[in-house]
C-alpha positions in Angstrom: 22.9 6.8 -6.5 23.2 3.5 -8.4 21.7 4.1 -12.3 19.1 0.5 -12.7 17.1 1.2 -16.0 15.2 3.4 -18.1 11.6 3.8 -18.8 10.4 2.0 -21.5 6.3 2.1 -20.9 3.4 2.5 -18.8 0.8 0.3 -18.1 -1.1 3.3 -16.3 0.1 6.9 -14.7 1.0 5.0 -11.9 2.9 1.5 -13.2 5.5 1.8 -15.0 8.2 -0.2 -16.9 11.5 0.1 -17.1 14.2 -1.7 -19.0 17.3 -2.5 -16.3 20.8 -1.6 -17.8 23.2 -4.2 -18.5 26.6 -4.6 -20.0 25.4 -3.1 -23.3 24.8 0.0 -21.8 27.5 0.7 -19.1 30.2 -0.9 -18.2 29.2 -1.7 -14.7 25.6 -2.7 -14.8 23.7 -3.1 -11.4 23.7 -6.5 -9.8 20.7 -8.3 -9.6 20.6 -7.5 -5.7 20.1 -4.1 -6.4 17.0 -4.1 -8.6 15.1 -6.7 -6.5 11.5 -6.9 -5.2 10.5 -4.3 -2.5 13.4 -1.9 -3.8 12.7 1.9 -3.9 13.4 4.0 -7.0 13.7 7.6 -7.3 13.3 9.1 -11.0 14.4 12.8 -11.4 11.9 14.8 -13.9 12.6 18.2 -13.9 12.1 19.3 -10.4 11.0 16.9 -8.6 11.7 13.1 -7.6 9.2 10.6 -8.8 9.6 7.9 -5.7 8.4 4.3 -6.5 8.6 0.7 -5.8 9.4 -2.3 -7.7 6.8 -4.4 -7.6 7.6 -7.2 -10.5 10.0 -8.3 -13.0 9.9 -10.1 -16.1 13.0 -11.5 -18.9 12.2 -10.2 -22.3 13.6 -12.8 -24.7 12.4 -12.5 -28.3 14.7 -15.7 -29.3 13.2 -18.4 -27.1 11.3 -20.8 -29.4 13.6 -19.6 -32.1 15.5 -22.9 -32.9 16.8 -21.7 -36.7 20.6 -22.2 -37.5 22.9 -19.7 -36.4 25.5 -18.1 -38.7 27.7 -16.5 -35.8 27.9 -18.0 -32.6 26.5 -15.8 -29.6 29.7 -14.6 -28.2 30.3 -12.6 -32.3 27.2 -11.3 -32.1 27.9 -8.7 -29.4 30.5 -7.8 -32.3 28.5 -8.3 -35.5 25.4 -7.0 -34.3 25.2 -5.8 -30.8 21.5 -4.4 -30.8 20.9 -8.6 -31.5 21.7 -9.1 -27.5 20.3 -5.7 -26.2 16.6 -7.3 -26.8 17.1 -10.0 -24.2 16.9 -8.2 -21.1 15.1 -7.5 -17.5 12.0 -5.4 -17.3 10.8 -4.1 -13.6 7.2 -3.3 -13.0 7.3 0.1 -11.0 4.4 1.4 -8.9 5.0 5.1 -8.1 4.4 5.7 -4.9 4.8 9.6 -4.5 7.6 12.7 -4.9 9.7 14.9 -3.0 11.4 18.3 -4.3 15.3 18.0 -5.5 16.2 19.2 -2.2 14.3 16.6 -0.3 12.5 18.6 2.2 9.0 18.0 1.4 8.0 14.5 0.6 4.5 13.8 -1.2 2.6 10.4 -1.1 0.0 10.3 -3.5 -0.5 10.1 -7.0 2.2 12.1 -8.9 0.5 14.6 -11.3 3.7 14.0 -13.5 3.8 12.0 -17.0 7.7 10.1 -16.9 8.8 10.3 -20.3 10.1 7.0 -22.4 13.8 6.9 -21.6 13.8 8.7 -18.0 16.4 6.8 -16.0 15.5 5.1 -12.7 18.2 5.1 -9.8 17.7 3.4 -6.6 16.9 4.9 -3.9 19.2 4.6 -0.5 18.0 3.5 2.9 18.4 7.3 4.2 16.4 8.3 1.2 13.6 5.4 2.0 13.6 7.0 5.8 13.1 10.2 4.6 10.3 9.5 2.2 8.4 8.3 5.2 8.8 10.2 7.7 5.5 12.7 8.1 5.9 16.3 9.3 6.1 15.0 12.8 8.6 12.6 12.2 6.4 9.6 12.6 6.4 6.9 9.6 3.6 7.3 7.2 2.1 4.9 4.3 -0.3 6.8 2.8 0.4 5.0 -0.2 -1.1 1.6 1.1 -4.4 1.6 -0.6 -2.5 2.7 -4.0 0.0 -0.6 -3.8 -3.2 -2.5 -2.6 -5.4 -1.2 -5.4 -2.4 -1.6 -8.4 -0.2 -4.3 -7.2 -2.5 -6.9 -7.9 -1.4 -10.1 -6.2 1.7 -8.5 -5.2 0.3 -6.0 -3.2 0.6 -8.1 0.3 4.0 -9.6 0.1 5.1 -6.1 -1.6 3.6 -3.8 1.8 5.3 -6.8 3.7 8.2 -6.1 2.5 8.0 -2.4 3.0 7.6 -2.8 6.4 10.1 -5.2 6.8 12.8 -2.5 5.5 10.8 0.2 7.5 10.8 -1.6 11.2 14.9 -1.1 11.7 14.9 2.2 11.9 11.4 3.0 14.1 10.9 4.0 17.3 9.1 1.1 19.2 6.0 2.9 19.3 6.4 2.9 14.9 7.1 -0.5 15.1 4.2 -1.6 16.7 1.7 0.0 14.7 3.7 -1.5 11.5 3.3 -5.0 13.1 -0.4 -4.2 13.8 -0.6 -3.3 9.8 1.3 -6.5 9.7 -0.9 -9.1 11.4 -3.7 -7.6 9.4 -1.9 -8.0 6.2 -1.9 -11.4 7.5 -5.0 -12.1 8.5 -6.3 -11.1 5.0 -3.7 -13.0 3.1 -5.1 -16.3 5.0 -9.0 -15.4 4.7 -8.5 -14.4 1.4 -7.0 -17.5 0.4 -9.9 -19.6 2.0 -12.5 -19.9 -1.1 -15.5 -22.5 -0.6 
C-alpha cells in the first residue's frame, strides 16, 4: 500500500485531516495522482482498518504575504533549517466512511467507534480493497455510507458520491450498475433543483 500522510486533526469523529508526506519525509513521496479527490484511504489502528474518503484538500503556507528579506535563498534552507519548508504542505480533508478487521473479511459502514490518534498514517486504499469494502454479505454493492458523505461533505457531498460511483460502476454486475445510475440521475436531479433559488 502506498503511505499518503499522517493525521494531523479532526474537525469531528468523522472528518479528519491529514498532512500528505513529501520529500521531507521520505524519499519517494506520493504523486499528486494518488491523493486526489474521490480516493479511498485505509488507516490501521490497532485491529482494525479505519476506511475513508478524501473529500478536500487545502495548501498550508505560512509564508505567503511574508515579503521580508531573505538571508538564505530557498534551496539552503532545506540545509540550514529544514523544519522552515516542512510547514508548506498539502492537507486532505478525510470523511471516514467505515472499517473492516486486518484480515478483511467483515467490512463495516457506519460510524467508526474508534478515536485515530494525531500521527496515525493514512495509506491508500487499492481498487480490490475499494471492491471489497463494498461488497455486502451477498456480494451485491452497498453505500450505506451515503447519508454520512451527504450529511458531512458539505458542498462536496454530490460530486464526491459521483465520484464513488463512477470508480464503483467498472466492476458491477449490470444489475449493480443500474441501481448506481438510478442513485446517479437522482444525485442529479438534486444537484440541478438545488441550484435553482428564486
Amino acid at each position: 500500500m502506498v503511505r499518503l500522510a499522517k493525521i494531523v486533526k479532526s474537525n469531528s469523529h468523522v472528518d479528519y485531516v491529514g498532512r500528505v508526506i513529501d520529500h521531507l519525509d521520505v524519499d519517494s513521496p506520493p504523486a499528486a495522482t494518488d491523493y486526489g479527490f474521490a480516493q479511498f484511504v485505509s488507516i490501521p489502528v490497532d485491529d482494525v482498518e479505519i476506511v475513508g474518503v478524501i473529500y478536500n484538500s487545502q495548501l498550508a503556507n505560512p509564508d505567503y504575504g511574508n515579503f521580508g528579506p531573505r538571508l538564505s535563498p530557498a534551496s539552503d534552507l532545506s540545509v540550514l533549517s529544514p523544519d522552515y519548508l516542512n510547514e508548506q504542505g498539502t492537507l486532505i480533508g478525510i470523511l471516514l466512511l467505515g472499517w473492516r478487521d486486518k484480515a478483511g473479511s467483515e467490512n463495516q459502514q457506519a460510524v467508526p467507534r474508534r478515536v485515530i490518534p494525531v500521527n496515525q498514517d493514512v495509506y491508500a486504499l487499492d481498487a480490490e480493497g475499494v471492491r471489497r469494502f463494498h461488497a455486502g454479505r451477498d456480494g451485491r454493492v452497498q453505500l450505506h455510507y451515503y447519508s454520512q458523505v451527504i450529511t458531512h461533505a458539505g458542498a462536496f457531498a454530490v460530486p464526491l458520491i459521483e465520484a464513488i460511483i463512477e470508480q464503483l460502476e467498472p466492476a458491477c454486475l449490470p444489475e449493480e450498475r443500474q441501481r448506481l445510475c438510478v442513485l446517479k440521475q437522482a444525485l442529479v436531479w438534486q444537484r440541478t433543483v438545488g441550484g435553482m433559488r428564486l
